[in-house]
C-alpha positions as CSV (number, residue, x, y, z in Angstrom):
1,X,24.9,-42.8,-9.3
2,X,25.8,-43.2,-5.5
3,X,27.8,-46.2,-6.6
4,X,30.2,-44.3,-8.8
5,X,31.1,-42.3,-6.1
6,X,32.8,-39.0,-7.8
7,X,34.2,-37.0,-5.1
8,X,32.6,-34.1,-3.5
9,X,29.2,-35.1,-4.8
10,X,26.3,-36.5,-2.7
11,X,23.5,-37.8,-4.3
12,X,19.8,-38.0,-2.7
13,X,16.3,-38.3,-4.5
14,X,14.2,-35.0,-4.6
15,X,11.0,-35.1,-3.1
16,X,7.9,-36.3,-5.3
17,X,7.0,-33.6,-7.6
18,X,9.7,-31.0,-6.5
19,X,12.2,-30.1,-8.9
20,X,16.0,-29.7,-7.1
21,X,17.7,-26.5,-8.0
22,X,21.0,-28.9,-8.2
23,X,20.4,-32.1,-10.0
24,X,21.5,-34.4,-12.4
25,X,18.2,-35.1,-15.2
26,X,18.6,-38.4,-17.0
27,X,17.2,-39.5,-20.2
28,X,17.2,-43.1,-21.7
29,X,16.2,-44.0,-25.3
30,X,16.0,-47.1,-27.2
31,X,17.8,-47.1,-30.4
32,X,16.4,-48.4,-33.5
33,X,17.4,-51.9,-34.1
34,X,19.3,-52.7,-36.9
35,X,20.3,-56.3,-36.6
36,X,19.6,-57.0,-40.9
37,X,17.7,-60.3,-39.4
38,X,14.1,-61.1,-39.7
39,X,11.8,-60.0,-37.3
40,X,9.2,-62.1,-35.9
41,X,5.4,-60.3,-34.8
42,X,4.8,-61.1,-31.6
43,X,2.2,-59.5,-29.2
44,X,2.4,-55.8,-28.4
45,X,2.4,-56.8,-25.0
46,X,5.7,-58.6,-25.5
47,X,9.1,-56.2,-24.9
48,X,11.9,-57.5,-26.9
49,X,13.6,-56.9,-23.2
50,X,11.9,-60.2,-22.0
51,X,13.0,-62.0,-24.8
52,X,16.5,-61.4,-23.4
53,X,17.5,-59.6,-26.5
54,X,20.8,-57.2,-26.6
55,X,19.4,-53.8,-28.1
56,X,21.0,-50.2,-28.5
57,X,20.2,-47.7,-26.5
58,X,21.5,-43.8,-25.7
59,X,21.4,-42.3,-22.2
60,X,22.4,-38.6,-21.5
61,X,22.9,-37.1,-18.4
62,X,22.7,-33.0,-18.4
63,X,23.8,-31.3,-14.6
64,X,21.9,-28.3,-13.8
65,X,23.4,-26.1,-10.8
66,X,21.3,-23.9,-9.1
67,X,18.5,-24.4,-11.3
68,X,20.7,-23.5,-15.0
69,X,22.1,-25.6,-16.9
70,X,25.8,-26.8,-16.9
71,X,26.8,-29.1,-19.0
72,X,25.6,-33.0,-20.7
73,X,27.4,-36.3,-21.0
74,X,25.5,-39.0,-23.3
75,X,26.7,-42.5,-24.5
76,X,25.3,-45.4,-26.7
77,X,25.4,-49.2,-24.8
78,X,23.6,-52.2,-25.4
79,X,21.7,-53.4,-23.0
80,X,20.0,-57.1,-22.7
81,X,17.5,-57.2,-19.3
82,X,15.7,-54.3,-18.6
83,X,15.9,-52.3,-15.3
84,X,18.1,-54.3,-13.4
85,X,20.4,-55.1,-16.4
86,X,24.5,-55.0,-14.9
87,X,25.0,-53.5,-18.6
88,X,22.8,-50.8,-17.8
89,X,24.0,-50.2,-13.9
90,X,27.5,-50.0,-15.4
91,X,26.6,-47.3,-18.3
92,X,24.8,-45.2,-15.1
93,X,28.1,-45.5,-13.4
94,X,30.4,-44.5,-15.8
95,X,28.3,-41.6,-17.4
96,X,27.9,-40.6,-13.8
97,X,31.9,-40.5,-13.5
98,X,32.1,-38.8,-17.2
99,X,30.3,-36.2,-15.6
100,X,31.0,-35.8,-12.6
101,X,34.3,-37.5,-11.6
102,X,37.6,-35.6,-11.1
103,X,38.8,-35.4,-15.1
104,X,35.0,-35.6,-16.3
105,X,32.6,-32.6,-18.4
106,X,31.8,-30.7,-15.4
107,X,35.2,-29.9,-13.9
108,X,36.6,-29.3,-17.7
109,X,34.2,-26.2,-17.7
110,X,36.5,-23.2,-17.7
111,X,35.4,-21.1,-14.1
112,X,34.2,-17.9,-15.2
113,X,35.1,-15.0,-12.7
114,X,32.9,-12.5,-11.9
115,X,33.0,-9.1,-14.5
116,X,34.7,-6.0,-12.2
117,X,31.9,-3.6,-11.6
118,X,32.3,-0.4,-13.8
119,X,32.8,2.9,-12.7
């Protein structure tokens, strides 16, 4: 996220366990695959990830500011290597700018002004 750099944002990690009233919660999912080839068994223990493998996968990232919820951003990639995949770096980055950056979903939200107090 740090490396998409959206201005006016600063990213750190929260503390282990603590839950940041302002934070940006990420969720990654693998897709099923449907390639219409035939699939080999192979131990449980063996990830298709290590097999080098290009497979679907959606990641959402929903801001929450002071502790409610703003607004989500998700995308579908493909991604070949695991946690250090470039494919999967680059989908961080971008979602991160979708988000964040200075067109993304966060700054489209219209500012809603205060009601006047009634007398």
């Amino acid at each position: 996220m740090a490396e998409a750099k959206p201005p006016g944002w600063r990213f750190e990690p929260a503390a282990a366990g603590a839950r940041a009233p302002d934070r940006v919660k990420w969720r990654f999912k693998l897709n099923p695959y449907a390639g219409g080839e035939v699939r080999t068994f192979v131990p449980p223990q063996m990830d298709d990830m290590a097999f080098g493998v290009h497979r679907p996968f959606t990641v959402e990232a929903r801001l929450y500011l002071n502790g409610e919820y703003q607004t989500r951003v998700k995308k579908m990639e493909i991604i070949q290597g695991g946690p250090d995949d470039p494919d999967l770096a680059a989908a961080v980055a971008s979602l991160t700018r979708n988000l964040l950056g200075p067109s993304g979903a966060y700054r489209s939200i219209p500012a809603v002004s205060p009601r006047p107090a009634v007398e």
